[in-house]
C-alpha positions in Angstrom: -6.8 -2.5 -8.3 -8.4 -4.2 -11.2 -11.8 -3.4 -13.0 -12.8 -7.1 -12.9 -12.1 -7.0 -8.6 -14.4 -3.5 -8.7 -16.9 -5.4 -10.3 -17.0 -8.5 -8.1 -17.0 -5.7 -5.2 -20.4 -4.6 -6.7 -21.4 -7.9 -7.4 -20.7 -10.5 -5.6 -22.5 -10.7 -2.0 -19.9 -12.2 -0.3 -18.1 -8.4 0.0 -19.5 -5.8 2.0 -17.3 -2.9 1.2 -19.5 0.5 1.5 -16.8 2.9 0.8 -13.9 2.6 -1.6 -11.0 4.8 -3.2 -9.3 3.9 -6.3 -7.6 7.5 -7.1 -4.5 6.7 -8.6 -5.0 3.8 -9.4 -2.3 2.2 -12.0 -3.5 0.4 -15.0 -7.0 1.0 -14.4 -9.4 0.1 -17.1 -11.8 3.0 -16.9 -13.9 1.7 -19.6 -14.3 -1.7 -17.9 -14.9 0.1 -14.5 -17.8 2.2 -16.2 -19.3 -0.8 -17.9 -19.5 -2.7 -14.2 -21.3 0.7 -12.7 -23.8 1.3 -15.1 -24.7 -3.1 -14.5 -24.2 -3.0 -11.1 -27.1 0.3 -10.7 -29.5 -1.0 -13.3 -32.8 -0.4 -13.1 -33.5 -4.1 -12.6 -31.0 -4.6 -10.1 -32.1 -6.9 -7.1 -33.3 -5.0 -4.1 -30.2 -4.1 -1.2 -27.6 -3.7 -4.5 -24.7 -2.4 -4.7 -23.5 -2.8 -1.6 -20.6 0.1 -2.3 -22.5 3.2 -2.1 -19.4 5.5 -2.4 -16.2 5.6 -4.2 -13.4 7.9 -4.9 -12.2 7.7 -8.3 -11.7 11.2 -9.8 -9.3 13.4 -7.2 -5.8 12.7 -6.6 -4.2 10.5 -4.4 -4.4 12.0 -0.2 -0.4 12.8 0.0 -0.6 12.1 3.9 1.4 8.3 4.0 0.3 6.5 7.0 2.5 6.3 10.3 5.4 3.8 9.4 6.3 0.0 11.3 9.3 -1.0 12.6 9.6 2.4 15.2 10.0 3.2 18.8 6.6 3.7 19.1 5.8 0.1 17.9 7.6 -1.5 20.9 6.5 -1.5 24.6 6.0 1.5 26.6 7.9 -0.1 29.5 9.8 -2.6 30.9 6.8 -3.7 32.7 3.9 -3.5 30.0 3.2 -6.4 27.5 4.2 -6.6 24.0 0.7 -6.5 22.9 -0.2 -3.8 25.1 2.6 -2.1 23.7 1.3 -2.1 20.3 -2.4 -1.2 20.6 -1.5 1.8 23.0 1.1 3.2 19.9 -2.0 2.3 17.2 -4.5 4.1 19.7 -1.9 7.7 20.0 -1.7 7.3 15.8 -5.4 7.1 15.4 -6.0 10.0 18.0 -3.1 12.3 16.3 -4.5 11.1 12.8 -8.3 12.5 13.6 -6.8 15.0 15.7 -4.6 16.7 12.5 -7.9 15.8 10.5 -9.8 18.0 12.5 -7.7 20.9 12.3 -7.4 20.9 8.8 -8.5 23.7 5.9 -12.4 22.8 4.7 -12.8 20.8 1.5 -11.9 22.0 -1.6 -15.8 22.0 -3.0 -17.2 24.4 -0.4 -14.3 26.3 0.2 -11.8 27.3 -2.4 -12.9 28.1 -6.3 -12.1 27.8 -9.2 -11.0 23.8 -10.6 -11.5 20.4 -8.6 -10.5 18.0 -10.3 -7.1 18.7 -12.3 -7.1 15.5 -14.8 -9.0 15.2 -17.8 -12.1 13.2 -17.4 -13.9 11.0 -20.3 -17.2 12.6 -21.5 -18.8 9.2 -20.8 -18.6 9.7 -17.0 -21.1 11.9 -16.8 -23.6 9.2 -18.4 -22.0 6.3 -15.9 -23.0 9.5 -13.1 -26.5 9.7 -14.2 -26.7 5.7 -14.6 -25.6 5.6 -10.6 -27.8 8.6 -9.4 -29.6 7.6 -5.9 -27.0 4.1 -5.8 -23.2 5.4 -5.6 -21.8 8.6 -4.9 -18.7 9.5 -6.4 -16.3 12.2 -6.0 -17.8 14.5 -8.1 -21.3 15.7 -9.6 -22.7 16.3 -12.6 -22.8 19.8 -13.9 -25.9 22.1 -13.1 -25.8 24.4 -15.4 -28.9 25.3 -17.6 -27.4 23.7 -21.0 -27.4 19.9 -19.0 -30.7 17.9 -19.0 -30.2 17.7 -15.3 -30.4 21.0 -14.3 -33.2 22.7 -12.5 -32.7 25.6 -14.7 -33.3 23.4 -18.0 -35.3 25.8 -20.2 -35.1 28.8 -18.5 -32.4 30.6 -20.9 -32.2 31.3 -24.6 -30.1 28.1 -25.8 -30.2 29.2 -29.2 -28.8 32.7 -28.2 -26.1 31.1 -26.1 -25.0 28.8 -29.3 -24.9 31.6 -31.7 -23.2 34.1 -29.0 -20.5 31.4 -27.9 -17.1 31.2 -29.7 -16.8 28.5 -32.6 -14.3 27.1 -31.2 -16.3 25.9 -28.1 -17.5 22.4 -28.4 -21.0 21.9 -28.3 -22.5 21.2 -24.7 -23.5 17.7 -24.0 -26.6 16.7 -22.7 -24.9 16.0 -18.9 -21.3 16.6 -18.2 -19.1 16.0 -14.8 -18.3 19.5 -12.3 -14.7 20.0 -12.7 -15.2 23.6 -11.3 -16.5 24.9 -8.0 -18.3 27.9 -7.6 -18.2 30.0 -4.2 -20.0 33.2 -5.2 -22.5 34.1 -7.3 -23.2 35.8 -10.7 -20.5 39.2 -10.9 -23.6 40.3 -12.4 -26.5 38.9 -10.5 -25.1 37.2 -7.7 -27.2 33.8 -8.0 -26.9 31.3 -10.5 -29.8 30.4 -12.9 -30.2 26.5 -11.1 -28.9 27.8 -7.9 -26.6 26.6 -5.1 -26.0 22.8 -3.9 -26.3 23.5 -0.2 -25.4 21.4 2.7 -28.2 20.4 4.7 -30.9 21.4 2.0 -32.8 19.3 -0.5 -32.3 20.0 -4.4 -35.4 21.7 -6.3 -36.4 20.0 -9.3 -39.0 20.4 -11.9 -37.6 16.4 -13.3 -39.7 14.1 -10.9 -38.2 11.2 -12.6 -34.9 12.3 -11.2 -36.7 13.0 -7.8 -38.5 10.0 -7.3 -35.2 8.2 -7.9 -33.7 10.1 -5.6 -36.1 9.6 -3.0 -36.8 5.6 -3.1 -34.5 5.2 0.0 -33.1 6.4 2.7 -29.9 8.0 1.6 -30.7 8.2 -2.1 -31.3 12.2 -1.9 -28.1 12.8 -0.8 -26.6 10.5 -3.5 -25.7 12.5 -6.4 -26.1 15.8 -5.1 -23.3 16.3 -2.8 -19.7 15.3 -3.6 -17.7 12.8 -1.2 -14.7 14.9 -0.1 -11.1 14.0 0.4 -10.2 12.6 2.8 -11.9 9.2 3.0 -13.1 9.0 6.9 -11.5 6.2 8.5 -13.9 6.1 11.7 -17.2 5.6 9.7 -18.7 3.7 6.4 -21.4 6.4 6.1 -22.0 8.5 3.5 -23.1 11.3 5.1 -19.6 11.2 7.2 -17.5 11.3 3.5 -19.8 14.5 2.6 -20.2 16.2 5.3 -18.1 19.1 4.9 -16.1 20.2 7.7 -17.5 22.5 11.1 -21.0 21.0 10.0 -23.4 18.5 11.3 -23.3 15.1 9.7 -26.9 14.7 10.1 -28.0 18.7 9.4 -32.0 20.1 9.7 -33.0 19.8 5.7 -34.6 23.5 6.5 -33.7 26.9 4.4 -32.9 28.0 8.1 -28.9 28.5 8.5 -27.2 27.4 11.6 -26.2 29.9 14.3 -23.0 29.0 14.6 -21.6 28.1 10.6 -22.8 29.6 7.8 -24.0 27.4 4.8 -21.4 25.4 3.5 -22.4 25.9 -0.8 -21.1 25.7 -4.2 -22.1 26.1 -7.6 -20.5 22.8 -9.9 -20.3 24.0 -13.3 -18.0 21.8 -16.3 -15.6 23.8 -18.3 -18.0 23.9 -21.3 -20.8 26.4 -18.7 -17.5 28.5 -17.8 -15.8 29.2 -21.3 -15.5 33.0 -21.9 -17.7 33.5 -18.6 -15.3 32.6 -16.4 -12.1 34.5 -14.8 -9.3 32.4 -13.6 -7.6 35.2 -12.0 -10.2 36.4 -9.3 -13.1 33.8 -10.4 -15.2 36.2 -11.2 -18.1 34.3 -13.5 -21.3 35.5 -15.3 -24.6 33.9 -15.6 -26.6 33.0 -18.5 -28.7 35.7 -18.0 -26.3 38.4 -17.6 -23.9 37.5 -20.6 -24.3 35.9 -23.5 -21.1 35.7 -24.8 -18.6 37.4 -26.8 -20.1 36.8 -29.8 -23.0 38.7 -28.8 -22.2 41.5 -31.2 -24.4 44.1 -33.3 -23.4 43.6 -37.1 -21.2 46.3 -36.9 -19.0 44.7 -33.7 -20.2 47.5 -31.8 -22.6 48.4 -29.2 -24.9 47.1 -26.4 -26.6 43.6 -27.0 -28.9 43.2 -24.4 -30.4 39.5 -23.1 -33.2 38.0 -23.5 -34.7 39.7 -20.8 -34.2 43.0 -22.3 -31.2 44.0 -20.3 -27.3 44.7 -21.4 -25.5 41.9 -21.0 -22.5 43.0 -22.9 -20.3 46.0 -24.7 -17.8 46.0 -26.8 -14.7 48.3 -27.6 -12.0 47.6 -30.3 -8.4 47.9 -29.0 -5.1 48.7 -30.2 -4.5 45.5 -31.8 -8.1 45.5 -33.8 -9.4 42.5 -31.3 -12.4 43.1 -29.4 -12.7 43.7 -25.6 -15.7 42.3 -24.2 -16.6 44.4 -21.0 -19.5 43.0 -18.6 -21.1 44.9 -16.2 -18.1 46.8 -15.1 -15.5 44.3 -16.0 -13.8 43.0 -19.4 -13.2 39.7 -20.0 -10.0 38.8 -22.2 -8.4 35.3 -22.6 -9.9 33.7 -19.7 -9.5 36.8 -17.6 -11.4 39.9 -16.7 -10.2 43.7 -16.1 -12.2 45.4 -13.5 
């Protein structure tokens, strides 16, 4: 799989591909792919275009190998049946034993186990070819919600310049939009919300940006385009979107109400990059603290003692020197310590 054959994919009317995976893929040129996305969803693209309105590029490759040729199973049933009879009834008992394991399997990794998605190391300028496909292609992935990206519904509701000056120096500094390599499952340790709150299956997004919402909203499917992450597997019964996002034991085509079903609870997350996790975040139990309730473990009284308290007034933080002279950060109840936190 080429960059130049994505790009006729997206281009050229003669394909009509609406769903397409390309994890994996050997000598991709991801800077050639990126350039052909960000053309292919211009604004003055023509009307109907793309054509591909999802694709699978960031996970790893699904490690289920299809059902092999050449077997029993491939030849006739019986004596009596014909060879070509023979063949569609062993494709038909694959296909019903393929959706059947499908069925049966664990939920996707997004809405049910947290902690990191997406393993490999993505280029920064991903999240800009994201933004430049919003309401045309889902991907994969989504962009980060967290207050520090330009995207978020929580954009300028928390101190950024208290964040910056309590966050280690060693952090990077937080671009304006990033990809979601994590998956949140529960809320704040502190709180137990987030300051943008939860993507939610089945609900629309809240937005103060009506750029991004009118976008969103110019077609059909565009409000789900962006939003919601196409999971793994690929379906191989439908070319909808809504099929690749629904997430398992839910409806593909759910009530867009704030009223939970009777039978599953909401299927949410929380994406957030590694830059809205550093030093809030505990691999361990995936505990995680807001913006609101911790600052960060720079957050420190001159003397490296004491309470610092948030912008609302409340402590967010404590610290205690230990043995070796480095400090312990503890928050609300907890310490945080190299990526991990001591309740």
């Amino acid at each position: 799989m080429t960059a130049e054959l994505i790009h006729d994919i997206l281009i050229d009317p003669s394909f009509s591909v609406r769903i397409l995976s390309i994890r994996s893929a050997v000598n991709l040129n991801e800077r050639k792919l990126r350039q052909a996305l960000q053309y292919a969803c211009r604004e003055s693209r023509p009307p109907g275009t793309p054509r591909l309105k999802g694709l699978y590029v960031f996970g790893p490759r699904d490690s289920a190998s299809a059902p092999s040729l050449g077997s029993s199973g491939s030849s006739p049933a019986s004596g009596e049946s014909s060879p070509g009879s023979g063949v569609a009834t062993s494709w038909n008992s694959r296909s019903q034993k393929a959706l059947t394991e499908s069925l049966t399997e664990e939920p996707e990794e997004w809405y049910a186990q947290s902690g990191k998605q997406i393993a490999r190391r993505i280029n920064p300028e991903w999240a800009l070819t994201l933004v430049a496909c919003d309401g045309a292609i889902a991907f994969d992935a989504v962009l980060c919600t967290g207050p520090r990206h330009l995207n978020s519904p929580a954009w300028g509701s928390v101190n950024i310049d208290a964040l910056n000056a309590a966050g280690s120096p060693a952090s990077a500094s937080i671009p304006h939009y990033a990809v979601a390599t994590h998956s949140l499952l529960e809320g704040c340790a502190g709180c137990g919300s987030a300051p943008e709150g939860w993507t939610v299956w089945g609900e629309y997004a809240s937005t103060n940006h009506r750029d991004l919402y009118e976008r969103r909203t110019s077609t059909s499917h565009s409000a789900d385009i962006g939003r919601f992450p196409l999971l793994a597997p690929p379906p191989m019964h439908s070319a909808t979107l809504r099929a690749a996002m629904c997430p398992s034991g839910h409806s593909v085509k759910p009530r867009f109400s704030s009223v939970s079903s009777m039978k599953h609870s909401k299927a949410r997350f929380i994406p957030r990059c590694s830059d809205c996790l550093h030093e809030r975040y505990c691999k361990g139990c995936h505990l995680w603290w807001c913006e609101a309730c911790y600052l960060g473990p720079w957050a420190l009284s001159a003397d490296g003692y004491g309470e610092v308290t948030s912008p609302n007034n409340s402590t967010v933080s404590e610290s205690h020197p230990s043995s070796n002279g480095a400090g312990v950060h503890s928050v609300r109840g907890g310490r945080i310590q190299h990526g991990l936190c001591v309740v």
